[in-house]
FINU-546829 format. One record per residue: residue number from 1; residue in one letter; chain; z, y, x of N, C-alpha, C, O in turn. Coordinates in Angstrom, 1 decimal, padded with zeros to 4 digits. Atoms other than C-alpha are relative to their C-alpha. Example, Ala and Ser with C-alpha at 12.3 -4.5 7.8 and 13.67 -1.06 7.14 Angstrom:
2
+------+-------+-------+--------+--------+--------+--------+--------+--------+--------+--------+--------+--------+--------+--------+
! voti ! marfi ! vexgu !    n.Z !    n.Y !    n.X !   ca.Z !   ca.Y !   ca.X !    c.Z !    c.Y !    c.X !    o.Z !    o.Y !    o.X !
+------+-------+-------+--------+--------+--------+--------+--------+--------+--------+--------+--------+--------+--------+--------+
!    1 !     a !     A !  000.0 ! -001.2 !  000.9 !  007.8 ! -004.5 !  012.3 !  000.0 !  001.2 !  000.9 !  000.7 !  001.2 !  001.9 !
!    2 !     s !     A !  000.0 ! -001.1 ! -000.9 !  007.1 ! -001.1 !  013.7 !  000.8 !  001.1 ! -000.8 !  000.9 !  002.2 ! -000.3 !
+------+-------+-------+--------+--------+--------+--------+--------+--------+--------+--------+--------+--------+--------+--------+
END
This chain:
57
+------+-------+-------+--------+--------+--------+--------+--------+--------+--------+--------+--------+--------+--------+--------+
! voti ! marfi ! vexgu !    n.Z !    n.Y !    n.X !   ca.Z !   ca.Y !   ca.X !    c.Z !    c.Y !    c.X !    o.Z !    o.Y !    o.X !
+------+-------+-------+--------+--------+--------+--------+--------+--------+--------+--------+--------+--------+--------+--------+
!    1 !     x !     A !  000.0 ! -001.2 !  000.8 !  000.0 !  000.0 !  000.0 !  000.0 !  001.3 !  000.9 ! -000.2 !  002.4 !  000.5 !
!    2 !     x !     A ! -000.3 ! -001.3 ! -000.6 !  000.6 !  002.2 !  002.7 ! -001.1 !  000.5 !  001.0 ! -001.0 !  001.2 !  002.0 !
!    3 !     x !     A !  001.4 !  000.1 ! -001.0 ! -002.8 !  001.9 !  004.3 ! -000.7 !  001.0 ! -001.3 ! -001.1 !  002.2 ! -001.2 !
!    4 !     x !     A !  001.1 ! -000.8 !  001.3 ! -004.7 !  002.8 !  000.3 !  000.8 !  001.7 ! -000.1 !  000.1 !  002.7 ! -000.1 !
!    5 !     x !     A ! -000.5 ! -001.2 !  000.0 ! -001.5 !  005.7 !  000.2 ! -000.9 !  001.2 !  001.0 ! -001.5 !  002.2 !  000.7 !
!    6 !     x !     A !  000.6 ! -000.9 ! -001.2 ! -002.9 !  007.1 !  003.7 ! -001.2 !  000.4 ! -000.4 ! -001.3 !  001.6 ! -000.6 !
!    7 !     x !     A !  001.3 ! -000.8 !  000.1 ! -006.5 !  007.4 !  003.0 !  000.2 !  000.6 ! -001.0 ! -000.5 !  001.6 ! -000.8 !
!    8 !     x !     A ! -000.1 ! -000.4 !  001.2 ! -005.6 !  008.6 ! -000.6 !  000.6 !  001.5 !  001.4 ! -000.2 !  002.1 !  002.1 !
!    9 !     x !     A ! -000.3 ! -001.4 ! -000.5 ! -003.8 !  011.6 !  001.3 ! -000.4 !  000.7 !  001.4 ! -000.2 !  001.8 !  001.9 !
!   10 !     x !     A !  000.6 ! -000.3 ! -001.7 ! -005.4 !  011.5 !  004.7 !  001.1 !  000.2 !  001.0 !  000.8 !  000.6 !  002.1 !
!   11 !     x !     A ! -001.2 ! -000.2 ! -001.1 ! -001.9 !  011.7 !  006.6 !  000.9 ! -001.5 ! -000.7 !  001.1 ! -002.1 ! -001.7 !
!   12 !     x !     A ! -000.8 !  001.2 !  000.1 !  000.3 !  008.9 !  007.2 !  001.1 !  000.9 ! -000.1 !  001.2 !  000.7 ! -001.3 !
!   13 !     x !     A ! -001.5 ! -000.4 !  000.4 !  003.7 !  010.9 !  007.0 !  000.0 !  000.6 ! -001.6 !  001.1 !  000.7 ! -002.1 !
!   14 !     x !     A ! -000.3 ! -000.3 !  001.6 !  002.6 !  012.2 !  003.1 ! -000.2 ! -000.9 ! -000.7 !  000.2 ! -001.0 ! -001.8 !
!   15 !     x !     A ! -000.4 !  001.3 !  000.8 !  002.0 !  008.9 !  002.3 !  001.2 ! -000.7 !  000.2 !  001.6 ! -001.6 ! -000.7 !
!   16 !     x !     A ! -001.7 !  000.8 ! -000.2 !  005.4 !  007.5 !  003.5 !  000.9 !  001.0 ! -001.1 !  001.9 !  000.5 ! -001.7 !
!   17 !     x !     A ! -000.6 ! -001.2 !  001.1 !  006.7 !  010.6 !  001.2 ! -000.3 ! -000.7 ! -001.2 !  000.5 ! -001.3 ! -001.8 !
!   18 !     x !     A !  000.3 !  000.2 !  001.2 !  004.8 !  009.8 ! -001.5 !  000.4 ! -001.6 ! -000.6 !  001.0 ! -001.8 ! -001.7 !
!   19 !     x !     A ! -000.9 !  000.8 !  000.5 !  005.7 !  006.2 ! -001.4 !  001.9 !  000.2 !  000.1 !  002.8 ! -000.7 ! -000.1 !
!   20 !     x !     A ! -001.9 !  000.7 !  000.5 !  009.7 !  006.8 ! -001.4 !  000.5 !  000.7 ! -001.3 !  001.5 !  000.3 ! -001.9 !
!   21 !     x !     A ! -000.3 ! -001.0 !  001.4 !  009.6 !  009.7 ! -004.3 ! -000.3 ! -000.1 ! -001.1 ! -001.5 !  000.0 ! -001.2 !
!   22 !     x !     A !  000.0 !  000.3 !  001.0 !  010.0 !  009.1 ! -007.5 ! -001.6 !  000.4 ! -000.9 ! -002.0 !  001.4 ! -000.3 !
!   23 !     x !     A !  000.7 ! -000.1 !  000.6 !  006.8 !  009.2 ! -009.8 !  000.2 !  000.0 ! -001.1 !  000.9 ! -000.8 ! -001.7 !
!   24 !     x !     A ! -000.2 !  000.2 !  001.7 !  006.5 !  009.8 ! -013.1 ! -000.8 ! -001.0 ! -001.0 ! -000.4 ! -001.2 ! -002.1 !
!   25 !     x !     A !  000.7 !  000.9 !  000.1 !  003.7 !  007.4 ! -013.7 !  000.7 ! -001.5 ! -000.3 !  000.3 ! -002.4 ! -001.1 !
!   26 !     x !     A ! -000.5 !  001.1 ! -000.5 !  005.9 !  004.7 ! -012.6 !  001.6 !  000.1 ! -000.3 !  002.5 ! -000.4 !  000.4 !
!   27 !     x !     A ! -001.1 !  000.0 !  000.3 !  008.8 !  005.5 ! -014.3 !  001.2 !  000.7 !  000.4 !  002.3 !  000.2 !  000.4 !
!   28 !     x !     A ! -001.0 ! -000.5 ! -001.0 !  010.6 !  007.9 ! -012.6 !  000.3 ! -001.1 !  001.4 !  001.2 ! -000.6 !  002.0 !
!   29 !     x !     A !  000.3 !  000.8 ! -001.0 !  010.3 !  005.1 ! -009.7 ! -000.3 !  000.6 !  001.3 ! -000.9 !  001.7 !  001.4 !
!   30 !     x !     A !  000.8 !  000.2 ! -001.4 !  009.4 !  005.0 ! -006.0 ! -000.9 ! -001.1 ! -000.3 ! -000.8 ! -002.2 ! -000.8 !
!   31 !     x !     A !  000.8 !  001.0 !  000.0 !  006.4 !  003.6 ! -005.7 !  000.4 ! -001.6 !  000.9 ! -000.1 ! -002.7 !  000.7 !
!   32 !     x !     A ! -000.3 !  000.8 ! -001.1 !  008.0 !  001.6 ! -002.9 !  001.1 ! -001.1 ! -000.7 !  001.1 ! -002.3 ! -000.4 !
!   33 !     x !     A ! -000.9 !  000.8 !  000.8 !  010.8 !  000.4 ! -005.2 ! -000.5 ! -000.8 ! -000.7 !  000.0 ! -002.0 ! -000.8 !
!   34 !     x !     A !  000.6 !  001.3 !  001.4 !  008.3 ! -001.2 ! -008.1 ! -000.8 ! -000.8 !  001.1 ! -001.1 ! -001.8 !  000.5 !
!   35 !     x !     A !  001.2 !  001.2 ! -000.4 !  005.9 ! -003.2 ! -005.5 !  000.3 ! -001.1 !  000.1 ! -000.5 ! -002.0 !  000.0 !
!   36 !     x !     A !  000.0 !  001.8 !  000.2 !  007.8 ! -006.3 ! -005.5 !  000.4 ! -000.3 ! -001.5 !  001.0 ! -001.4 ! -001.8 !
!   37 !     x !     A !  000.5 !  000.6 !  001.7 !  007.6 ! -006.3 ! -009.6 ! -001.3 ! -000.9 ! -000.7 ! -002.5 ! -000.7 ! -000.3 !
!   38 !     x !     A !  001.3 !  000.6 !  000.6 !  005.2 ! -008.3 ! -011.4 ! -001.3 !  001.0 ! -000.2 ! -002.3 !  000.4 ! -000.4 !
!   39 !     x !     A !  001.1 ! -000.8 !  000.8 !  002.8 ! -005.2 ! -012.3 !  000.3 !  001.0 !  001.7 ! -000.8 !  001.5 !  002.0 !
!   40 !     x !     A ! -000.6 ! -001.2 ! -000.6 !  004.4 ! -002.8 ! -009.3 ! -001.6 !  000.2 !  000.8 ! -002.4 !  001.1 !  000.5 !
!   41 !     x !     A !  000.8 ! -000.6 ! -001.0 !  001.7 ! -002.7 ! -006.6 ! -001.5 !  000.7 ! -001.1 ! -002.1 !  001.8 ! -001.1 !
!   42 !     x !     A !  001.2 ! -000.3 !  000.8 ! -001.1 ! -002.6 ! -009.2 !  000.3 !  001.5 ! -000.8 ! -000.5 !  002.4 ! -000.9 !
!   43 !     x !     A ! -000.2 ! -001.3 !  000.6 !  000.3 !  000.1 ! -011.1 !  000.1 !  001.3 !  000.9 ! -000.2 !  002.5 !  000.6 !
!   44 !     x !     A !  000.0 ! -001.3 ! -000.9 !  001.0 !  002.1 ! -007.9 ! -001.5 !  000.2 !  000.7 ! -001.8 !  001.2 !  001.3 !
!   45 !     x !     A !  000.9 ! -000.5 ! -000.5 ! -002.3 !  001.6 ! -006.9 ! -000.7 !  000.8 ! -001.0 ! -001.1 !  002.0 ! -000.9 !
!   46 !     x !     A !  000.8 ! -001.0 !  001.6 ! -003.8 !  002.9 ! -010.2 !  000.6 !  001.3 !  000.0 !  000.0 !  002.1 ! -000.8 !
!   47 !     x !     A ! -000.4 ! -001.4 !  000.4 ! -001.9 !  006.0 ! -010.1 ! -000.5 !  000.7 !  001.5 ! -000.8 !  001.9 !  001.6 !
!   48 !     x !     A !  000.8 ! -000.5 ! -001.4 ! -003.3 !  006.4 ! -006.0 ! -001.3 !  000.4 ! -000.6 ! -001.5 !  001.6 ! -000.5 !
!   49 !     x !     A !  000.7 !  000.1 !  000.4 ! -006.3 !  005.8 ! -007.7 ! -000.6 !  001.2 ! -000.9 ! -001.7 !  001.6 ! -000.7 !
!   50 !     x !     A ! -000.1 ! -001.3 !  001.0 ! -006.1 !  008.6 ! -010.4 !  000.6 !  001.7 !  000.9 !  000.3 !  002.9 !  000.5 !
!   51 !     x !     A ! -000.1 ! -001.0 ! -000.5 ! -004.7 !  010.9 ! -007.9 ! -001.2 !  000.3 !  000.9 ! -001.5 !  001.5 !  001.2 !
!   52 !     x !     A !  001.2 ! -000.4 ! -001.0 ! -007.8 !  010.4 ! -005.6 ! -001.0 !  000.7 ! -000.7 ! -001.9 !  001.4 ! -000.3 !
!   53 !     x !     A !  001.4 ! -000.4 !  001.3 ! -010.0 !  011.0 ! -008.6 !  000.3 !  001.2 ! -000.8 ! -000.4 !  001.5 ! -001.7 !
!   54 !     x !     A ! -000.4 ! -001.3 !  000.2 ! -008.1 !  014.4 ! -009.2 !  000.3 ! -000.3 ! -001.9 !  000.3 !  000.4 ! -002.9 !
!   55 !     x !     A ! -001.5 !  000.1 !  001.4 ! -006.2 !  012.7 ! -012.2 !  000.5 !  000.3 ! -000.6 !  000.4 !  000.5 ! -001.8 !
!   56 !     x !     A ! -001.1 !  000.4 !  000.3 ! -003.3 !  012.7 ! -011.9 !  000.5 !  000.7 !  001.3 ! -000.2 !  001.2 !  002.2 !
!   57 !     x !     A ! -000.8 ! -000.6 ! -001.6 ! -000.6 !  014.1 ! -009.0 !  000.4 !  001.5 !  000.1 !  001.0 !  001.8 !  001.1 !
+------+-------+-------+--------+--------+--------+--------+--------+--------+--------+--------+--------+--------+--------+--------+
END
C-alpha cells in the first residue's frame, strides 16, 4: 500500500502521513489500521484511487 500511496502523492513521507491519519472514507480510520480487515486494503486503495482521479481528498 505504501508503494500505490507514494506514487498517488509523489513523496514517500506524505504517503507514510497519509497512511497513519484518520480518513473519513474509511471511517474515521488509518488507512494503516483497516489493511488487515477483510475489505481494508481494497477500500484504501479505492479512496488512493479517487484521490488520484481528483475525487476525493
Amino acid at each position: 500500500m505504501l508503494s500505490v500511496a507514494e506514487e498517488v502523492f509523489g513523496d514517500r513521507h506524505k504517503a507514510q502521513r497519509w497512511l497513519r491519519k484518520p480518513v473519513f472514507e474509511l471511517g474515521h480510520q488509518a488507512p494503516c489500521a483497516v489493511l488487515c480487515t477483510s475489505t481494508g486494503y481494497s477500500d484504501a486503495h479505492a479512496v488512493l484511487m479517487r484521490i488520484d482521479h481528483g475525487i476525493s481528498g
